[in-house]
N, C-alpha and C positions, 0 to 999 in steps of 0.2 A: 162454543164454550168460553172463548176468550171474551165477547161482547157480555156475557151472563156474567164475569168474573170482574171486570170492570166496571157494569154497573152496580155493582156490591160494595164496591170501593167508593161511592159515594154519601152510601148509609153515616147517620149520626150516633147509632149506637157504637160503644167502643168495644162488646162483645165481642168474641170471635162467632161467626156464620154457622159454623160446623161445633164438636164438643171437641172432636179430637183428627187427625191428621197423619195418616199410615202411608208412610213411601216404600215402593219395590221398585228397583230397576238395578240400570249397570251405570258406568260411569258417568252420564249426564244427570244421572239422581244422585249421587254418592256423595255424601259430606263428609268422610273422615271415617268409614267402617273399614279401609284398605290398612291403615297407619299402623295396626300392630299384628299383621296378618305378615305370611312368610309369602310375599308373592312380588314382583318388577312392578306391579301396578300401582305407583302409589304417587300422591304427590301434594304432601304435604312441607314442602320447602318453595322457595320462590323460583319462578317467577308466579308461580300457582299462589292466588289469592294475592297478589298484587294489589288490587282495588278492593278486595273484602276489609271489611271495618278489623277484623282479627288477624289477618295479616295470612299467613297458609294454613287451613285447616283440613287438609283430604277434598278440597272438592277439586275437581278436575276441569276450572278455568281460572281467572285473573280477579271474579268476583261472585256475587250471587249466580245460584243455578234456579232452574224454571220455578220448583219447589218454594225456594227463597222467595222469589216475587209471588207468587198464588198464597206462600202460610199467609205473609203480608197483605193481601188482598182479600183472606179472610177471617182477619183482626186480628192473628196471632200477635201477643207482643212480643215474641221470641223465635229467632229461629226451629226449627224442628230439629231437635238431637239424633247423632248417629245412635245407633241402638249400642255400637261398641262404648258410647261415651254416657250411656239414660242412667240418671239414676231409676232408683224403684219406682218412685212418685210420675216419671216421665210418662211412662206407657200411659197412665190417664189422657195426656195431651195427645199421644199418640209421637211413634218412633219414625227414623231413617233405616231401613233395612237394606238400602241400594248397596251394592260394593263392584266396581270400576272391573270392568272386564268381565263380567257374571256372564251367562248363559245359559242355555238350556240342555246341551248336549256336554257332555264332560271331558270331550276333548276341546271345547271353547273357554280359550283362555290361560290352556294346560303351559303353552310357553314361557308364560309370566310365572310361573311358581317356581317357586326356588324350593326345587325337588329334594335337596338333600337335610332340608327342616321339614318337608312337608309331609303329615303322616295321615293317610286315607282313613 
């Protein structure tokens, strides 16, 4: 997949490859859906986004994540917005729905929540 995604980065059209662009996952996707959520998981202060061109925005390293480099590799001119941050118009391009510490079972991840805002 990575050899397919790189040779696409070579193309001279400046369209993006794809129309639109949908993320699910846990903190290695997450760009900033944690920041206004009642939960420990969150890290949008530094040293988090150190190297990112915007300085901290919820993703959970020093600079772009996988997502980042792949929109870029398929001509997005824009990073992919958290869904907590899309306006209306976004979901055309297609949203982030990742959020840092997700899972599948509902006691994954239960530690991080700050239980006494948090309402089932």
């Amino acid at each position: 997949m990575l050899l397919v995604l790189l040779s696409m980065s070579n193309k001279a059209d400046a369209s993006p490859q794809v129309p639109c662009y949908f993320i699910f996952g846990d903190s290695l996707s997450d760009n900033g859906n944690n920041n206004n959520l009642p939960t420990l998981a969150k890290v949008n202060y530094l040293p988090y986004g150190n190297d990112f061109p915007q300085g901290p925005t919820g993703r959970f390293s020093d600079g772009r994540n996988m997502h980042d480099f792949i929109a870029e590799l398929l001509g997005f001119e824009d990073y992919i917005p958290a869904f907590a941050n899309s306006g209306g118009k976004d979901i055309f391009n297609g949203v982030n729905y990742a959020s840092g510490s997700a899972g599948i079972r509902n006691e994954t991840g239960r530690h991080l929540v700050n239980l006494k805002n948090y309402h089932k």
